[in-house]
N, C-alpha and C positions, 0 to 999 in steps of 0.2 A: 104643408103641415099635416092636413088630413092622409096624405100615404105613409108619412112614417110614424105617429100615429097607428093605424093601422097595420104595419107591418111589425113595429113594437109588440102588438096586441096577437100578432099572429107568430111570431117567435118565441113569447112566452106561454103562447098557448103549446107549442109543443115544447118548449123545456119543463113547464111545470109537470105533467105527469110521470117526468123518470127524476124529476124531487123527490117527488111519491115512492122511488124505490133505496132512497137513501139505506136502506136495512142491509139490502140484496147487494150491494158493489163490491163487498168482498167476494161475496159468492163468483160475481161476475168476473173477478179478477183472478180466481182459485178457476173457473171455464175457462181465461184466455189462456193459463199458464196450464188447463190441462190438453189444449187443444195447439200448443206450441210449435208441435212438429211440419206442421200442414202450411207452417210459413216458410217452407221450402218450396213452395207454389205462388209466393208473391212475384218471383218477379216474370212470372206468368200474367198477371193481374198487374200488374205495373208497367210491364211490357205492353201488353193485350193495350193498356189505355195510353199508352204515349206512338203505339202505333195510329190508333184513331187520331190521337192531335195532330202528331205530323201528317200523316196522308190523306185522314177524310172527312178533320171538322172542317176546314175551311172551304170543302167543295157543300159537306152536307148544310152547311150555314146559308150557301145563298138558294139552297130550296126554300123556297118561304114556308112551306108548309110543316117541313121541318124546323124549320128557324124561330117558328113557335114559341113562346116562353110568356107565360102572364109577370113576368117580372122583370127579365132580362138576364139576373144574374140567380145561385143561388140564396136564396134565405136562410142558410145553416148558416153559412158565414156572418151572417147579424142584419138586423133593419138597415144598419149604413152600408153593407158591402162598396156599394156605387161610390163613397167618399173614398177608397183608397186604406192602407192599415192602418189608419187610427179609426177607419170606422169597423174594421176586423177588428183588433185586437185585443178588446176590452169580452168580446161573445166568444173567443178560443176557449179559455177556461169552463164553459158552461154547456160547447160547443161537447170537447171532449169530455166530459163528465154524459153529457145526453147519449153518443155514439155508443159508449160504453153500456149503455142497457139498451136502446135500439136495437142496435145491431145483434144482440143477443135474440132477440124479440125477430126482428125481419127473419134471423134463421131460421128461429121455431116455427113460424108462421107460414112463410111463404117458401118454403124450399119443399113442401109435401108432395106438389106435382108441377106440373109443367105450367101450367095457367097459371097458379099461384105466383110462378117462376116473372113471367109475363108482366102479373100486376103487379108486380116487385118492382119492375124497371119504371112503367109506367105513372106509378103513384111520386117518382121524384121529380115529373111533371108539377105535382101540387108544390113541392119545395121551391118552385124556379125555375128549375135547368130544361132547356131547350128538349124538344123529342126526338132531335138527332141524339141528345146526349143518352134518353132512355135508351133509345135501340142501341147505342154504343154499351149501355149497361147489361144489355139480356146476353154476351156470350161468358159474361163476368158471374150474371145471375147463374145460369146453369152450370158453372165450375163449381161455383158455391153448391148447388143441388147437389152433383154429383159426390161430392167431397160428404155432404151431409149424409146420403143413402151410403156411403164406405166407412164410412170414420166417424161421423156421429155430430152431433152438435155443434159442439165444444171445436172439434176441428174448424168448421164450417164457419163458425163464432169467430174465432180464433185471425185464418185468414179475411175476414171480410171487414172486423174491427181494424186489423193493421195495413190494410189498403189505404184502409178511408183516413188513416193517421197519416198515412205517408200523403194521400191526395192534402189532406189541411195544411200538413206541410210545406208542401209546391205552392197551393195556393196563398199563403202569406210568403212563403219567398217571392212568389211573382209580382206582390204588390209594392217589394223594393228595388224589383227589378225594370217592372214596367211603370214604377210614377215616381 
């Protein structure tokens, strides 16, 4: 009772702040639609990450040191991830509503140089996901960089919000496929 509890307490603590931006979402949505074009790079970024599934999560999983995760699974997906889709599906709506200024927010932030690029992959360590998964993230990170220093924001915005759509995607398909 005490970890979900606690994991309650730590999912709301990162939704409540892009509550906070309730004003901004159209804004945010006027950036995806101007940064539209650079979703001609998705399935670079969807390819990129279903290469790592098949060929080298399962090898980097039994490094231990990789296999790492204070949680096991991610906590975007909600407190209950571990219950299967009825413990997804109720945090989807809130889930996407959060990514939508996020991700807007990770652009601006961390795409300015290469380290920033780094702590980008690294900080979704704090979310859950294993550090095989970050280092699966840094060649994701720096497409976003580069895209960001060419095309702007908005682009970089653009592609990394509609990865992460199609990744929520997969992931509640998965949870009717594998339970």
């Amino acid at each position: 009772m005490e970890d979900n509890i606690f994991l309650i307490v730590f999912y709301v603590a990162t939704v409540i702040p892009t509550l906070l931006l309730a004003k901004e979402t159209k804004t945010r949505l006027r950036n995806f639609r101007q940064g539209i074009k650079s979703l001609a790079f998705l399935p670079l970024t969807i390819g990129g990450l279903a290469v790592y599934i098949l060929f080298a999560m399962d090898f980097l999983s039994t490094v231990p040191i990789l296999n790492w995760s204070w949680l096991g699974y991610n906590v975007a997906l909600g407190p209950y991830a571990d219950q299967g889709y009825m413990g997804v599906l109720p945090f989807v709506p809130m889930l996407v509503y959060m990514l939508i200024h996020v991700n807007y927010f990770e652009e601006m932030y961390f795409r300015k140089n290469w380290l920033m690029t780094i702590a980008w992959a690294f900080l979704h360590v704090a979310m859950g996901v294993a550090v095989h998964v970050a280092l699966a993230l840094l060649p994701l990170g720096f497409l976003y960089k580069h895209i960001y220093k060419t095309k702007g924001l908005n682009h970089a915005y653009a592609l990394h919000f509609a990865t992460n759509m199609i990744i929520v995607a997969v992931s509640i398909a998965s949870y009717f496929v594998v339970f």
